[in-house]
N, C-alpha and C positions, 0 to 999 in steps of 0.2 A: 290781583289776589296773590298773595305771596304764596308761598309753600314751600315747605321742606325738601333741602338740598340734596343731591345725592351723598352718602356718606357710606365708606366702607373700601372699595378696590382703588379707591382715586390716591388715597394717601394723604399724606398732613399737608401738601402744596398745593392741593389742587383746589378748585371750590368745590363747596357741600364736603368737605373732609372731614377729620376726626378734630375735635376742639370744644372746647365749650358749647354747650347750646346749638351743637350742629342736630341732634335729634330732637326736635319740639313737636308738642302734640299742635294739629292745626283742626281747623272747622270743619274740612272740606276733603274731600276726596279725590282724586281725578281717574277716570279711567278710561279705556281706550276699547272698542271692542272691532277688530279688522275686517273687511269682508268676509273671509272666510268663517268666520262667529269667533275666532281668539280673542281670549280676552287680556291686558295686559293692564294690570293694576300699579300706575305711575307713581305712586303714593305710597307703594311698600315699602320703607326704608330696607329690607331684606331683599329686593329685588334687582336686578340688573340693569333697569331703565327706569329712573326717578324724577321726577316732576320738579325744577326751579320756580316757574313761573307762568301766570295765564294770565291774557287779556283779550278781551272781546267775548266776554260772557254776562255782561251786564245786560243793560234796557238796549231793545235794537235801534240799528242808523232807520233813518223815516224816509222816507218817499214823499213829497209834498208839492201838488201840486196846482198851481192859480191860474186864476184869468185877470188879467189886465182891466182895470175901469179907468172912464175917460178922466177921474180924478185926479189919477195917477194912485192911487191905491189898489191894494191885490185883493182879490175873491177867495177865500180857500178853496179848491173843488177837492180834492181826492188827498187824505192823509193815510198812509198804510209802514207797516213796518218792511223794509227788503231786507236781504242777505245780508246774511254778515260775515265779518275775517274773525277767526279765533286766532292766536297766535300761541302758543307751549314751549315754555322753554322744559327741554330735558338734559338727564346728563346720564349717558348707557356706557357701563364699564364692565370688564371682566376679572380673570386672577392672570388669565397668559393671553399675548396675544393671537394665540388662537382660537382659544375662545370670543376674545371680543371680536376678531374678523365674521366669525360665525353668526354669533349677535347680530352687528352690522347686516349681515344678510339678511336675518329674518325681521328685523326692523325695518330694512329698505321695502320687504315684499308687505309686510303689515300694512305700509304707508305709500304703497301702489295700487292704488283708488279703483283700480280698471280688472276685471277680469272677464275673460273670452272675448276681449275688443268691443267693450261696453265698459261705461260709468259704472262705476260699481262701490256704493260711497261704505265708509263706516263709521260708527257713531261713537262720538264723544259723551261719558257720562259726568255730570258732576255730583256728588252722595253728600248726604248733609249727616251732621252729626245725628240726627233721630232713626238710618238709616235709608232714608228716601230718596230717590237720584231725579234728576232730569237730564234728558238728553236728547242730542241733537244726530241728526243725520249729517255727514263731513265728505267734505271733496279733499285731498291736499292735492294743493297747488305747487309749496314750496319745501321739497319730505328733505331727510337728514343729509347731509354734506358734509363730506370731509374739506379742512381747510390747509394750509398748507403747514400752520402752526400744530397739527396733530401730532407729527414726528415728534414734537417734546414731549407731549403728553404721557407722561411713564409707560412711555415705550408702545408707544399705539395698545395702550389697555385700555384707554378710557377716554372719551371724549364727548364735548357739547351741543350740544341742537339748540335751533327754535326751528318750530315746525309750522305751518302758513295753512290751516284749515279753513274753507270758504262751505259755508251754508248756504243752500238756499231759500232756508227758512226762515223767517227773522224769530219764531219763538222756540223755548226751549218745551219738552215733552213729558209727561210720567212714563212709566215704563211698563203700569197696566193699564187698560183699560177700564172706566166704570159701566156696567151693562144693566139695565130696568128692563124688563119684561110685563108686557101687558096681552091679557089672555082675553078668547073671546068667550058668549056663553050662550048658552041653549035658548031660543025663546021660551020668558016667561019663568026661568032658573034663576032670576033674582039678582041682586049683587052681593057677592061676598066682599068680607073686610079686606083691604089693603095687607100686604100687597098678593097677588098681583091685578091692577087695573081692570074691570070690568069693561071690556067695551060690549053697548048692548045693540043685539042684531039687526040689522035692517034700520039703522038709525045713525045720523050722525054723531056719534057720542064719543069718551073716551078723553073728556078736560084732564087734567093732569099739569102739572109743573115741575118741570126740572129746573134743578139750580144748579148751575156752572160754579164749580169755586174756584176754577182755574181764572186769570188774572188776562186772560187773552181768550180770544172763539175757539170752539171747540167745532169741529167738523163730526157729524154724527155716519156708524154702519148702521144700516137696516137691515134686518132681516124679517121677513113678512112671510108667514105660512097662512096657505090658504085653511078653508074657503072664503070667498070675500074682494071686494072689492074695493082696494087702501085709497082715499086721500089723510097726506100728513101735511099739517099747516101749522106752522110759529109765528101764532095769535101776537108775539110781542113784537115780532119782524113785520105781518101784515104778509109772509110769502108760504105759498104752499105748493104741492106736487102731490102727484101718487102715480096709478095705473091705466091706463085705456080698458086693459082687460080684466076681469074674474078671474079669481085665480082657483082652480079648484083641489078638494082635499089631497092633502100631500104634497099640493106645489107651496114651492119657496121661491121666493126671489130675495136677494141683496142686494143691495143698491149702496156705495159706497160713495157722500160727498166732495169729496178731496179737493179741494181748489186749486191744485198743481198741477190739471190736467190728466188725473190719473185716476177719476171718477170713471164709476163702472155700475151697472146692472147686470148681473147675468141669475139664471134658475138656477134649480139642485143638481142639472146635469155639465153646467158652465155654459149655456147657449145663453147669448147675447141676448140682453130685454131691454136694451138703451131705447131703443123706437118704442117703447112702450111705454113710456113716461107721457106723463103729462104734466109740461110744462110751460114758461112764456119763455123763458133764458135760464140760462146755467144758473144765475145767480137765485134761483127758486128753489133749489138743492141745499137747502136755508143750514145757516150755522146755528149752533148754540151760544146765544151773547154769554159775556159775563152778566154772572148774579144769576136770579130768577129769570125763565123761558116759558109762558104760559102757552101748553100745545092743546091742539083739538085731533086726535087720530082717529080717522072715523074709517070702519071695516065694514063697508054693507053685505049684508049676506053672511052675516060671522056664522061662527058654533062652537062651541065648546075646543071645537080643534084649531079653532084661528088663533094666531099667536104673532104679537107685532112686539122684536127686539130691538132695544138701541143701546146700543154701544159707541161709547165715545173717549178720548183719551183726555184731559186734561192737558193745558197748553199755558203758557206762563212768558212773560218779556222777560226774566233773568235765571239765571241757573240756581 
């Protein structure tokens, strides 16, 4: 994806400098936003650290893997998307170099992935000309270096990066989440119109269909207020889960899918309710396919105060 050069402190020698057609409108936006929440928009031509060039924001590398037949032919068993390398070229200049030595500072701590002796990633967004961004979670592995040829460089004012971003995601993300709520109701209170969901008491009830329009799975949060006792099951998957226990009025549980190993249950007080699942394996913790998801969420024991949320982000193969 090409993108506009730096232009402005570099001078007429440098690249992205003053010249014809060094300032073009482009599609895309790039932006960076650091551990700390800084956000640095790589795309400002007005800005100090400007965006040359990106790759590895396409469809992700695959994971594929077979079994061996006595034919000599392969089985598919397992196709998934892994991690991916983004790579960014930049070009960060100042007016003296004292300023750009400064810069350089705050660039190097931006793109120092770790804070208090932990991972500690930051995300890459990419903004589409309608305003809507997708973005990824980033490690850098390979952050900005100076090289020996900087000393030309009008006087250490300015100079070039590519920068080595490692996901461990392979898809890219929205940046809200989409949330449905489904209410329960009194015995015998009837069903109101859409929305929100009727689920009716002491019954498994509660059909409904969501449709994923993101282009990849969508991992769903739940939040469940009692009273009532949840199973949630993805009629299109064939997989469901819920509770051992009743939960009664005022409790809430969250239950968080994540397939990165950072799935969670816990109540309204943060105490742990993972043992309280019922399930066969992790993989019951069901995602959102693309398209259409025909669910069955049955709350036995509702009331009018039971309340089943789900929230979910949108997830996509290219930025």
């Amino acid at each position: 994806m090409p993108l506009p050069a730096r232009a402005g402190a570099a001078g007429p020698g440098a690249p992205g400098g003053g010249g014809p057609g060094a300032v073009r409108a482009r599609p895309l936006r790039v932006l960076y936003i650091d551990p700390d929440g800084e956000q640095w928009d790589w795309s400002d031509l007005a800005g100090p650290v400007q965006v040359t060039n990106v790759a590895g924001h396409g469809s992700p590398p695959v994971s594929l893997t077979t079994l061996g037949m006595p034919s000599g032919a392969s089985l598919p068993q397992n196709y998934v998307g892994s991690g991916r390398t983004i790579l960014v070229g930049i070009v960060a200049g100042a007016d003296t170099q004292t300023e750009f030595l400064r810069l350089s500072d705050r660039l190097a701590q931006a793109l120092w992935t770790e804070r208090l002796g932990e991972p500690a990633p930051g995300t890459l967004v990419i903004q589409r000309p309608d305003g809507t961004g997708r973005r990824i979670k980033v490690m850098v592995t390979d952050g900005p270096d100076l090289s020996d040829d900087d000393r030309d460089k009008s006087g250490l004012t300015w100079t070039s990066f590519v920068i080595t971003f490692k996901s461990l995601d392979a898809c890219w993300s929205d940046a809200t989440p989409t949330t449905l709520t489904f209410q329960g109701a009194d015995s015998g209170a009837g069903v109101p119109p859409m929305p929100p969901v009727v689920l009716s008491p002491y019954a498994v009830l509660g059909d409904t269909t969501v449709n994923n329009t993101g282009n990849a799975a969508a991992y769903p949060v739940w939040k469940i207020s009692g009273p009532g006792t949840p199973t949630l099951e993805n009629v299109t998957l064939g997989r469901s889960f819920g509770l051992a226990t009743a939960l009664s009025e005022g409790e809430t549980v969250t239950i968080d899918t994540a397939p990165d190993g950072s799935a969670y249950a816990i109540d309204q007080d943060g105490e742990d309710r993972w043992t309280d699942l019922v399930k066969s394996s992790p993989r019951d913790l069901w995602e959102l396919v693309k398209g259409p998801n025909h669910l069955n969420l049955a709350l036995s024991g509702s009331s009018s105060a039971s309340r089943i949320e789900l929230s979910y982000v949108r997830r996509w193969l290219r930025a």
